[in-house]
OpenMM code with the backbone's topology and positions (N, CA, C; nanometers):
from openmm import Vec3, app, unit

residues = "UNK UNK UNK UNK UNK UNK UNK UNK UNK UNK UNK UNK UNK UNK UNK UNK UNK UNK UNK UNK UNK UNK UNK UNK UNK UNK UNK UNK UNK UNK UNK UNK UNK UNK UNK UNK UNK UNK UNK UNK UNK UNK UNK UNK UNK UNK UNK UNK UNK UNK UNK UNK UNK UNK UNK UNK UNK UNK UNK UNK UNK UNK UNK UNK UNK UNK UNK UNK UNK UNK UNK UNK UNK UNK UNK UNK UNK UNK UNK UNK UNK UNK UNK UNK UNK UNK UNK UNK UNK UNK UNK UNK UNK UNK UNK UNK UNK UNK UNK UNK UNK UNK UNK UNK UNK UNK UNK UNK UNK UNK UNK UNK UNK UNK UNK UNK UNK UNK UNK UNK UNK UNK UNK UNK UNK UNK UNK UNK UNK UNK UNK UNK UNK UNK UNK UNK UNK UNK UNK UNK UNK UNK UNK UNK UNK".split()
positions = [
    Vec3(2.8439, -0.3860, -1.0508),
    Vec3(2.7514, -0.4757, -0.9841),
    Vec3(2.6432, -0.3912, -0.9171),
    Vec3(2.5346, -0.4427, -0.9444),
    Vec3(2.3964, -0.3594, -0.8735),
    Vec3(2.3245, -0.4274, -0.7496),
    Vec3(2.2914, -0.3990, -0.6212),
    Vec3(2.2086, -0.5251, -0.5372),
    Vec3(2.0675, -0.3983, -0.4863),
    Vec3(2.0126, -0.4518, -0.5280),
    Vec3(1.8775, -0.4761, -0.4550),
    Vec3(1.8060, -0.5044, -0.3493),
    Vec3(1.7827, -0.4409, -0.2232),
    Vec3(1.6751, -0.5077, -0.1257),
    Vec3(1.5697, -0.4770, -0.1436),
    Vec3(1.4638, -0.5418, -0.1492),
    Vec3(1.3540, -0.5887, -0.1816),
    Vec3(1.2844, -0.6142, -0.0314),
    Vec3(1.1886, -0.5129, 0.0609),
    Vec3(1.1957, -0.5380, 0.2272),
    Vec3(1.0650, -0.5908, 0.1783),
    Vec3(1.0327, -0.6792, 0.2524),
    Vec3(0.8557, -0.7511, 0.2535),
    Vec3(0.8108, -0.7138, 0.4010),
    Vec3(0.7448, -0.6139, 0.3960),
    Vec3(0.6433, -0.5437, 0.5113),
    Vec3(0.5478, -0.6006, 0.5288),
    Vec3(0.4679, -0.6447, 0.6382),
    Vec3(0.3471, -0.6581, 0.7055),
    Vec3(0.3197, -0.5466, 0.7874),
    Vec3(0.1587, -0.5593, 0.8254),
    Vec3(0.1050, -0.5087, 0.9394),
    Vec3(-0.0247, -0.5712, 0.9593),
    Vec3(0.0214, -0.6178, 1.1271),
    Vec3(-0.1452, -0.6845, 1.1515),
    Vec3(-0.2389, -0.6122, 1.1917),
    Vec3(-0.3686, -0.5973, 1.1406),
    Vec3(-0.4398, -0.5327, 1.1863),
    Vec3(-0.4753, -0.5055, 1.3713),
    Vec3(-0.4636, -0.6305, 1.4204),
    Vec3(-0.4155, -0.5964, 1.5688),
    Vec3(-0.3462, -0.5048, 1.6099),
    Vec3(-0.2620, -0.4746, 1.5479),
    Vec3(-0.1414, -0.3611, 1.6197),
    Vec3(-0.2042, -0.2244, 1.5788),
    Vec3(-0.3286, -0.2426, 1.4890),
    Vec3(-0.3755, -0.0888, 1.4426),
    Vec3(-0.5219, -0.0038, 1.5154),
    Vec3(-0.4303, 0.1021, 1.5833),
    Vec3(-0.5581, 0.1566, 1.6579),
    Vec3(-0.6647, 0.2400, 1.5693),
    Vec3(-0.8060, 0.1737, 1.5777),
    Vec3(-0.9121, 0.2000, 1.4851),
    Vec3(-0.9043, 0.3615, 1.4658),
    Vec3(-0.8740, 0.4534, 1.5788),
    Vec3(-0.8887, 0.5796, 1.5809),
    Vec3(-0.7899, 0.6398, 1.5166),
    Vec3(-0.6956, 0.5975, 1.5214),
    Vec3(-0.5122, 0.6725, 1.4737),
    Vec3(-0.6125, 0.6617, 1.3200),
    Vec3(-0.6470, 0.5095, 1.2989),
    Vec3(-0.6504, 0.4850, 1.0923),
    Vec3(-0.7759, 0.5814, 1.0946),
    Vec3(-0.8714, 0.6153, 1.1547),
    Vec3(-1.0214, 0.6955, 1.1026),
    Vec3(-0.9337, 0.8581, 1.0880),
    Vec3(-0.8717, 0.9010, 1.2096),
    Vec3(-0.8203, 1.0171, 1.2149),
    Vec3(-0.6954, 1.0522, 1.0595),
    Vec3(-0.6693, 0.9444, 0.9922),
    Vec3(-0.5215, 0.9631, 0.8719),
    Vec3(-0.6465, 0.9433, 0.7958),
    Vec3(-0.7132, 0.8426, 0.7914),
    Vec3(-0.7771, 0.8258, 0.6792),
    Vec3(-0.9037, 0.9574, 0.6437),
    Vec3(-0.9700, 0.9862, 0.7003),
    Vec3(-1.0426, 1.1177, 0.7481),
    Vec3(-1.0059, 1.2617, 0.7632),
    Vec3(-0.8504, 1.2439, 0.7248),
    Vec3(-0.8064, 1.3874, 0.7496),
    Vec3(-0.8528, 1.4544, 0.6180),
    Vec3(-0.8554, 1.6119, 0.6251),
    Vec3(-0.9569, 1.6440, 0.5484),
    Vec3(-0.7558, 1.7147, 0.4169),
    Vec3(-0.8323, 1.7297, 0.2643),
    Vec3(-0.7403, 1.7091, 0.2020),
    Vec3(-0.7948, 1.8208, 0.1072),
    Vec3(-0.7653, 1.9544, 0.1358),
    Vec3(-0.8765, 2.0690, 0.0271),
    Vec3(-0.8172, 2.0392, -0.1277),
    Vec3(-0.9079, 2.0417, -0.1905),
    Vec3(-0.9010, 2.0066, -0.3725),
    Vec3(-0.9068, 1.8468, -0.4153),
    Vec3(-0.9022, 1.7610, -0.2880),
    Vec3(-0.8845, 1.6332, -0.3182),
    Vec3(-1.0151, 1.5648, -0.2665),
    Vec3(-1.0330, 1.4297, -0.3607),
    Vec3(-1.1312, 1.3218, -0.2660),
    Vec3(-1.1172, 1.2068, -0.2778),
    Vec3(-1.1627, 1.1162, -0.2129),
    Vec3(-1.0630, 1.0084, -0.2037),
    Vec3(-1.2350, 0.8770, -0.2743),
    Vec3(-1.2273, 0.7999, -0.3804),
    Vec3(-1.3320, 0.7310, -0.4248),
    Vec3(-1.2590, 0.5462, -0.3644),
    Vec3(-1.3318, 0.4909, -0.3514),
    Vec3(-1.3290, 0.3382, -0.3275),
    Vec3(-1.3953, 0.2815, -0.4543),
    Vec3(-1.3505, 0.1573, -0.4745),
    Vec3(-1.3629, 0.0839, -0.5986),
    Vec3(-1.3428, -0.0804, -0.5323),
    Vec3(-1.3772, -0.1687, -0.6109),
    Vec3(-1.3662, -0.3042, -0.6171),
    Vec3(-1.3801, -0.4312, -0.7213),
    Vec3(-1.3100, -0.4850, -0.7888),
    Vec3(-1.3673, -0.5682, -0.9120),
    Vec3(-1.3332, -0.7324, -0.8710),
    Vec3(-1.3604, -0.8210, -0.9413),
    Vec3(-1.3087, -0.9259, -0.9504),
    Vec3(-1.2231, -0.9512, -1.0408),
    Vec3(-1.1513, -1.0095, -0.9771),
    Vec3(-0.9823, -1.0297, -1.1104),
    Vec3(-1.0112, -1.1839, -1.1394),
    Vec3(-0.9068, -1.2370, -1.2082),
    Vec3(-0.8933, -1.4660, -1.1914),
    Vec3(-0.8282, -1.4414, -1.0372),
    Vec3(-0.7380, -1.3660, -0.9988),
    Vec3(-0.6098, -1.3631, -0.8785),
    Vec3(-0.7654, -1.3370, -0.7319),
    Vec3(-0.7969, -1.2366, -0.7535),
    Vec3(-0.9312, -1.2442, -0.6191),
    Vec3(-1.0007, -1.1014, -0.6622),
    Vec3(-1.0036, -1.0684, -0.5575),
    Vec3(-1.0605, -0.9160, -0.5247),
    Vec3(-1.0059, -0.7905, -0.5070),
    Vec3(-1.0001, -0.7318, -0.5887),
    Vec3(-0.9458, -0.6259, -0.6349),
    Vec3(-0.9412, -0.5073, -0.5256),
    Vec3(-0.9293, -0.4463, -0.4442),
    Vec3(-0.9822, -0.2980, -0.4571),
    Vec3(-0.8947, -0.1600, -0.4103),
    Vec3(-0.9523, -0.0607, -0.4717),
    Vec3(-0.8852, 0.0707, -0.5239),
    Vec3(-0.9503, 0.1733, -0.4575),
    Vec3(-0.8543, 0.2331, -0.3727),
    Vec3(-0.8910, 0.3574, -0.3309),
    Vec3(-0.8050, 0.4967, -0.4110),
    Vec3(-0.8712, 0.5908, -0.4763),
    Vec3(-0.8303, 0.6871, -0.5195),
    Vec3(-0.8184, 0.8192, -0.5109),
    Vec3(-0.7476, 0.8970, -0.4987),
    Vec3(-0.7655, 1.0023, -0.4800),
    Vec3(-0.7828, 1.0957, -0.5840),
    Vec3(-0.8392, 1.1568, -0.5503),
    Vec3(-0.9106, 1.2339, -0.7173),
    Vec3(-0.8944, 1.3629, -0.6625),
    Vec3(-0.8126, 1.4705, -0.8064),
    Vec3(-0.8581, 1.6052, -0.7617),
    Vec3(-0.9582, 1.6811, -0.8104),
    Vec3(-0.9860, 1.8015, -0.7857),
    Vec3(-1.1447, 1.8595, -0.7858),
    Vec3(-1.2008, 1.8531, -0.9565),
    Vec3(-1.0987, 1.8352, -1.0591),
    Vec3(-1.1148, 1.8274, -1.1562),
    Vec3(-1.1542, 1.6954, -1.2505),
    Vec3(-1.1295, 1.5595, -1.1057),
    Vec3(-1.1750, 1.4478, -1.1631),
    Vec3(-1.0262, 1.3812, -1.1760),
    Vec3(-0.9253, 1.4169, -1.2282),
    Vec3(-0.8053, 1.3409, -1.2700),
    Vec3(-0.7723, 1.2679, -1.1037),
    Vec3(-0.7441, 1.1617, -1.1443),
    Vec3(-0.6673, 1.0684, -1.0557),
    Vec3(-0.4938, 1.1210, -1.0626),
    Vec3(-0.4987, 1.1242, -0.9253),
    Vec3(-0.3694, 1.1929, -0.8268),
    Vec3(-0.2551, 1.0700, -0.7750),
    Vec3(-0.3572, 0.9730, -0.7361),
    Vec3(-0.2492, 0.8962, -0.6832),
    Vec3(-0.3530, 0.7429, -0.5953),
    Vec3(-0.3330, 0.6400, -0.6075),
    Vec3(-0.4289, 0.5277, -0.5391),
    Vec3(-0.2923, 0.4321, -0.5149),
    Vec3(-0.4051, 0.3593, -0.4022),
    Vec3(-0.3557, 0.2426, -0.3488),
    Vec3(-0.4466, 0.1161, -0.4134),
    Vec3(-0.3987, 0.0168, -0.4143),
    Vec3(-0.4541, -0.1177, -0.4458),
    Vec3(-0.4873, -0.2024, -0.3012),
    Vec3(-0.5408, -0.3137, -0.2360),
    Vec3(-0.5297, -0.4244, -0.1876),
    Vec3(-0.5873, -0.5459, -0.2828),
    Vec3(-0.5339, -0.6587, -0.2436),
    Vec3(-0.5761, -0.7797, -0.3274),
    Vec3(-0.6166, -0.8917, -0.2058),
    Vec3(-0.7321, -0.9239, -0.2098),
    Vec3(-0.7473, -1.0243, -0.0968),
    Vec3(-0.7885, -1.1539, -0.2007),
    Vec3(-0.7287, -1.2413, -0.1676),
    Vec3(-0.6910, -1.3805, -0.2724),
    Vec3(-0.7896, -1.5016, -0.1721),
    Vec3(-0.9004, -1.5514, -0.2526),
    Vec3(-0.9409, -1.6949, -0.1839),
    Vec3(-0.8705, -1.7616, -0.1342),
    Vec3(-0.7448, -1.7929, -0.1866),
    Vec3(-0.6334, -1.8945, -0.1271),
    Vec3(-0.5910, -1.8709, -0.0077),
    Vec3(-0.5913, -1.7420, 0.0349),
    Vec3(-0.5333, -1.6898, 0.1720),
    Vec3(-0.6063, -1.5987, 0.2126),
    Vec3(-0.7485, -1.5922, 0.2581),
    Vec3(-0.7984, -1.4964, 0.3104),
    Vec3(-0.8146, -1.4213, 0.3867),
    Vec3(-0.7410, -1.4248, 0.4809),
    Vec3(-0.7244, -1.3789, 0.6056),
    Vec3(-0.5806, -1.2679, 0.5675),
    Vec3(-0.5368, -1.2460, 0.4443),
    Vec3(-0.3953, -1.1758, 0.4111),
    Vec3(-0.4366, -1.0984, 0.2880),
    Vec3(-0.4405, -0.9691, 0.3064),
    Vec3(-0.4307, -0.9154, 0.2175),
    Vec3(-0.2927, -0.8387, 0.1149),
    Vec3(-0.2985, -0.8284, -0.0133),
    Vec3(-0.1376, -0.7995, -0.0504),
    Vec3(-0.1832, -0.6119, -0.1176),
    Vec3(-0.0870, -0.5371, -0.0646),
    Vec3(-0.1185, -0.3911, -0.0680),
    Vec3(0.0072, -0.3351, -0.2071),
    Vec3(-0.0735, -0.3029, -0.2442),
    Vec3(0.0456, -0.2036, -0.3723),
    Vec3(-0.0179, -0.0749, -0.3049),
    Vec3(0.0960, -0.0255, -0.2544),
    Vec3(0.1145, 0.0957, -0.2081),
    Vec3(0.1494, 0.1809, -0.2966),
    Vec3(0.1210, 0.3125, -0.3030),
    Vec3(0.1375, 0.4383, -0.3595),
    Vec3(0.2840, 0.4800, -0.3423),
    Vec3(0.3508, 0.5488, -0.4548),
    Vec3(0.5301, 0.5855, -0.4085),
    Vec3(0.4911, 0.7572, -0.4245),
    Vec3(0.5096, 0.8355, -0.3327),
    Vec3(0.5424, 0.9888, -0.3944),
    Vec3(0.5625, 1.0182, -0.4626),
    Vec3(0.5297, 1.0899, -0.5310),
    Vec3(0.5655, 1.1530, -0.6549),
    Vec3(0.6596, 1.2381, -0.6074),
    Vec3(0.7814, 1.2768, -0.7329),
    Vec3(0.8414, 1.3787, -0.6943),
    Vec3(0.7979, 1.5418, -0.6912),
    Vec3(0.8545, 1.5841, -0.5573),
    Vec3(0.8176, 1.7408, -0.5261),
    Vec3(0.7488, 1.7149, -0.4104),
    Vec3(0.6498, 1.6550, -0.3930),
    Vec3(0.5177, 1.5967, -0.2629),
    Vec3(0.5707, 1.4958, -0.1873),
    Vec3(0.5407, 1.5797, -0.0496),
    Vec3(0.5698, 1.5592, 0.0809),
    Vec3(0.5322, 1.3834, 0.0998),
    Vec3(0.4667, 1.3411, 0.0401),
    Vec3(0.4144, 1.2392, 0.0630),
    Vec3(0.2437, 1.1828, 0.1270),
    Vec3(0.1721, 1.3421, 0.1796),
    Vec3(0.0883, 1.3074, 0.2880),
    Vec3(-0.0362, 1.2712, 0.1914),
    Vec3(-0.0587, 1.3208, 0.0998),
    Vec3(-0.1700, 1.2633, -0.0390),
    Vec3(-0.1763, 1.0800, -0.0428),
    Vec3(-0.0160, 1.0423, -0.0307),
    Vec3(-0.0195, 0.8529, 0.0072),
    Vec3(-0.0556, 0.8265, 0.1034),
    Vec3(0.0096, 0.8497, 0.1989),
    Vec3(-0.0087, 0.8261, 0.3279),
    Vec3(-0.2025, 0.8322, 0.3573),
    Vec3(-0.2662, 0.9444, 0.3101),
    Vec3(-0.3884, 0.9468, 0.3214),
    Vec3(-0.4535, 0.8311, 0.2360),
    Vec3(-0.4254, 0.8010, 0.1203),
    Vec3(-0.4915, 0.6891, 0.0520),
    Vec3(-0.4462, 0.5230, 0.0867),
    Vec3(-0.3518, 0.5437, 0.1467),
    Vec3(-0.3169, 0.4202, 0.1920),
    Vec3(-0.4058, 0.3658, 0.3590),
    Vec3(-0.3645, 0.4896, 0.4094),
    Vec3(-0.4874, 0.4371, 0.5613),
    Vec3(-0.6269, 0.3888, 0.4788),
    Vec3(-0.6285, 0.5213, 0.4077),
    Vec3(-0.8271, 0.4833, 0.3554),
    Vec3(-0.8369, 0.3524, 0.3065),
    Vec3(-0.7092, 0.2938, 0.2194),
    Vec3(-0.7313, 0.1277, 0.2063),
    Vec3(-0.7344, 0.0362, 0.3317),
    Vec3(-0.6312, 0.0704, 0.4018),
    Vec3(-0.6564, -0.0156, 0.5131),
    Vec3(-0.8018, 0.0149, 0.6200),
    Vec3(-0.8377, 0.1356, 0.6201),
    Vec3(-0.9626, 0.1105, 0.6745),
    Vec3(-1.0700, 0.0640, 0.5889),
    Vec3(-1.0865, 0.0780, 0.4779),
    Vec3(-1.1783, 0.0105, 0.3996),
    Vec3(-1.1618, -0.1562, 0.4035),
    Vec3(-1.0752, -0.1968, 0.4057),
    Vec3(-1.0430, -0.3550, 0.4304),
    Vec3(-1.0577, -0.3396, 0.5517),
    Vec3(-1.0495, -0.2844, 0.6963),
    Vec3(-1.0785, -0.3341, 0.7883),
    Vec3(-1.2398, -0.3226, 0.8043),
    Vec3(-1.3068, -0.2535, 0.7768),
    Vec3(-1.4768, -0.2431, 0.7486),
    Vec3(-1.5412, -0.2989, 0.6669),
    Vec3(-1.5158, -0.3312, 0.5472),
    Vec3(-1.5663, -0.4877, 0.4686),
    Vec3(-1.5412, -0.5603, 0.4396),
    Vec3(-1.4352, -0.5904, 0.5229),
    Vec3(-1.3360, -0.7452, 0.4730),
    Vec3(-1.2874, -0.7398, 0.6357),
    Vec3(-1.3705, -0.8212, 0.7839),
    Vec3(-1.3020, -0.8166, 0.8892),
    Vec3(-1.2336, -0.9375, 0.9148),
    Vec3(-1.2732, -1.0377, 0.7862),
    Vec3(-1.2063, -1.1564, 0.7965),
    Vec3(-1.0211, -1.1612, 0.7561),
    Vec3(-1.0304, -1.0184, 0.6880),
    Vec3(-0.8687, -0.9988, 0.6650),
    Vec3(-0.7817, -0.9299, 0.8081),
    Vec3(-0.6861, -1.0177, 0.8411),
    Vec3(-0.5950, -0.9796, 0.9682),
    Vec3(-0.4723, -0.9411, 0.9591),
    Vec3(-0.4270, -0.9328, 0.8230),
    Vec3(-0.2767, -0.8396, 0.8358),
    Vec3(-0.3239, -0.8383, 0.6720),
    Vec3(-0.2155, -0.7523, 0.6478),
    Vec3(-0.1582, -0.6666, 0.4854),
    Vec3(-0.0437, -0.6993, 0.5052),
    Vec3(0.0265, -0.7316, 0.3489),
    Vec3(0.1246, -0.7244, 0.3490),
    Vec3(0.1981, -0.6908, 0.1861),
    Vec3(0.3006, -0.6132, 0.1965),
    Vec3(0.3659, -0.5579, 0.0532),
    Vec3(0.4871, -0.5570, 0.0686),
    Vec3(0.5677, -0.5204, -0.0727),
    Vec3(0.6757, -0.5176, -0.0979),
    Vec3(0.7210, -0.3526, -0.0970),
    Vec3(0.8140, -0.2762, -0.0086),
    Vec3(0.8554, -0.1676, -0.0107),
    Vec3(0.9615, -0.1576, -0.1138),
    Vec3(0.9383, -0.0372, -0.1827),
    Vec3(1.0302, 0.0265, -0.2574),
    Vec3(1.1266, 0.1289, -0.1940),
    Vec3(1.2182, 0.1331, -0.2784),
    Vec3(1.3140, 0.2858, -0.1880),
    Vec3(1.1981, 0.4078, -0.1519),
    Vec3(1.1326, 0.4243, -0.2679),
    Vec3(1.0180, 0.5529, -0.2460),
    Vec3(0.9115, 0.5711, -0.1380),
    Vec3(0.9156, 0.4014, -0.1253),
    Vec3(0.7988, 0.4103, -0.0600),
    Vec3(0.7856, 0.3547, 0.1221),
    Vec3(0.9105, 0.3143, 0.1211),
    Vec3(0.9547, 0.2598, 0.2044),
    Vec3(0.9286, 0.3083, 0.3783),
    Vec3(0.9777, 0.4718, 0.3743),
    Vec3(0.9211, 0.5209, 0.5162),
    Vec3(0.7780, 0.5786, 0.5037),
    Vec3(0.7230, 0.5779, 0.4055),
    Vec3(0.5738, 0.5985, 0.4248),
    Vec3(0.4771, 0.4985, 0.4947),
    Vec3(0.5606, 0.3458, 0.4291),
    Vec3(0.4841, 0.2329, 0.5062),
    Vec3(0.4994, 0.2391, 0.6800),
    Vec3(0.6357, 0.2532, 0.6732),
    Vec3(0.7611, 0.2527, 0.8256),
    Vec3(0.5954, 0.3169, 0.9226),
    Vec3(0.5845, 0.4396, 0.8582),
    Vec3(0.4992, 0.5108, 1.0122),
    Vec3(0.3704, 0.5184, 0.9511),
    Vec3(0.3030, 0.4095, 0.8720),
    Vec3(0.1267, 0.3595, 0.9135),
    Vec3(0.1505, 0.2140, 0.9819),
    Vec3(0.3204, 0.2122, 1.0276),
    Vec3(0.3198, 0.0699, 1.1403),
    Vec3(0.3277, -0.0811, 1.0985),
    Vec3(0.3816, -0.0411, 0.9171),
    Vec3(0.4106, -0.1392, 0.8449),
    Vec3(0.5891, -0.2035, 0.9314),
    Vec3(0.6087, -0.3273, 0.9171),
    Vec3(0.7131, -0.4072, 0.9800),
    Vec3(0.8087, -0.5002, 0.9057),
    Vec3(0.8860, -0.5156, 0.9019),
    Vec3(0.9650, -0.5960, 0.8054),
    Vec3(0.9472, -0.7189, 0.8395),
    Vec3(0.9044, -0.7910, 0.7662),
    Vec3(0.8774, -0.9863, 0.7899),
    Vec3(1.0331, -1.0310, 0.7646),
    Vec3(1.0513, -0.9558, 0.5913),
    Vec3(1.2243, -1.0574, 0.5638),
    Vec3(1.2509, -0.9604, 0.4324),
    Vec3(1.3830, -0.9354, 0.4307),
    Vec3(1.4472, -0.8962, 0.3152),
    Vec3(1.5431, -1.0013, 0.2384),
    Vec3(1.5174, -0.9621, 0.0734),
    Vec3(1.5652, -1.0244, -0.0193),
    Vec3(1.6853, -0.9617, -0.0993),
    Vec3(1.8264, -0.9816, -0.1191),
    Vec3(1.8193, -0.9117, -0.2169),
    Vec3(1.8345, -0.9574, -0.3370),
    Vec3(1.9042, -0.8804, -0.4199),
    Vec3(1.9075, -0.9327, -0.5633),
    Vec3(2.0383, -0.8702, -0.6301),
    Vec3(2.1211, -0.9453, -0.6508),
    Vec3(2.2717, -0.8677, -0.7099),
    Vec3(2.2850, -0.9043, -0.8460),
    Vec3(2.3064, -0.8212, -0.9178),
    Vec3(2.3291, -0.8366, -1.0734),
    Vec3(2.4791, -0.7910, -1.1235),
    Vec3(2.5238, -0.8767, -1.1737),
    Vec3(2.6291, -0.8427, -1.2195),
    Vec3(2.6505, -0.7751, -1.3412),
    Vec3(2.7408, -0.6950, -1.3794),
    Vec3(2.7541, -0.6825, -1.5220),
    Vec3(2.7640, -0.7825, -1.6036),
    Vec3(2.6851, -0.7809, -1.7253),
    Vec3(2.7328, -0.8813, -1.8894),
    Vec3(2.8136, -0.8116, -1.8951),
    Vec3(2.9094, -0.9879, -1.9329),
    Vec3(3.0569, -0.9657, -1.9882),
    Vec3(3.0443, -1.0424, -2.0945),
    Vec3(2.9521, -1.1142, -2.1106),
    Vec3(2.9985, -1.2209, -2.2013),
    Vec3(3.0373, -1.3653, -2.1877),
    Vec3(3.1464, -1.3388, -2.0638),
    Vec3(3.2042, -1.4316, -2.0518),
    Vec3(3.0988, -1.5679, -1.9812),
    Vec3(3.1122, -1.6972, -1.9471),
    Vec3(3.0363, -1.7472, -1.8720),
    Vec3(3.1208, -1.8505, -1.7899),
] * unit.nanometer
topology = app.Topology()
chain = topology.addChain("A")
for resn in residues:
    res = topology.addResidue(resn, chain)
    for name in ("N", "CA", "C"):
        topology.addAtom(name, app.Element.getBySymbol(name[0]), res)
């Protein structure tokens, strides 16, 4: 048998001090740079912050999705570490999303995503919060029913 938690994180932008996110998002990252992006999807508004190394290849990005239906909520696909790395390459592209949504999108007031095992204490300390956990238990096929 396998189970699954599945944590659904928020963070309201209220609880985020503008200076802590300029100072993570701004920290300086030698060989790396970090590009912003935005498209329209059918779902809403797309946008992509990336981190690029000096050679151009994409390293590692974050997503947000801010949806007409709920505008005031944005939904974050967060970056998972890669293995070997400390993690601080996410952690940097993930503030830069949230400050980019807090500077052209001030009508958005919290983020919110689904944590993975990987990714889970990276969210924990940019002050992401658990709303509710799900899980999910799978049993072995037997056949039987």
């Amino acid at each position: 048998m396998e189970v699954n938690a599945f944590h659904h994180l928020s963070l309201e932008f209220g609880e985020v001090h503008p200076v802590w996110l300029e100072e993570l998002a701004g920290e300086d990252h030698p060989g790396h740079t970090l590009a912003e992006d935005s498209t329209v999807q059918p779902l809403g508004l797309v946008l992509t912050v990336t981190v690029l190394a000096d050679d151009g290849r994409a390293v590692t990005d974050a997503e947000g999705l801010v949806r007409p239906s709920v505008p005031d909520r944005a939904i974050l696909r967060a970056p998972t570490p890669r293995p070997g790395q400390t993690g601080s390459l996410e952690i940097w592209v993930t503030a830069a999303l949230l400050r980019y949504l807090i500077r052209d999108f001030p009508y958005v007031s919290e983020v919110e995503t689904v944590a993975t095992p990987a990714n889970h204490q990276l969210l924990r300390e940019l002050g992401f919060r658990t709303r509710r956990v799900h899980l999910v238990v799978e049993a072995p096929e037997t056949g039987d029913l």
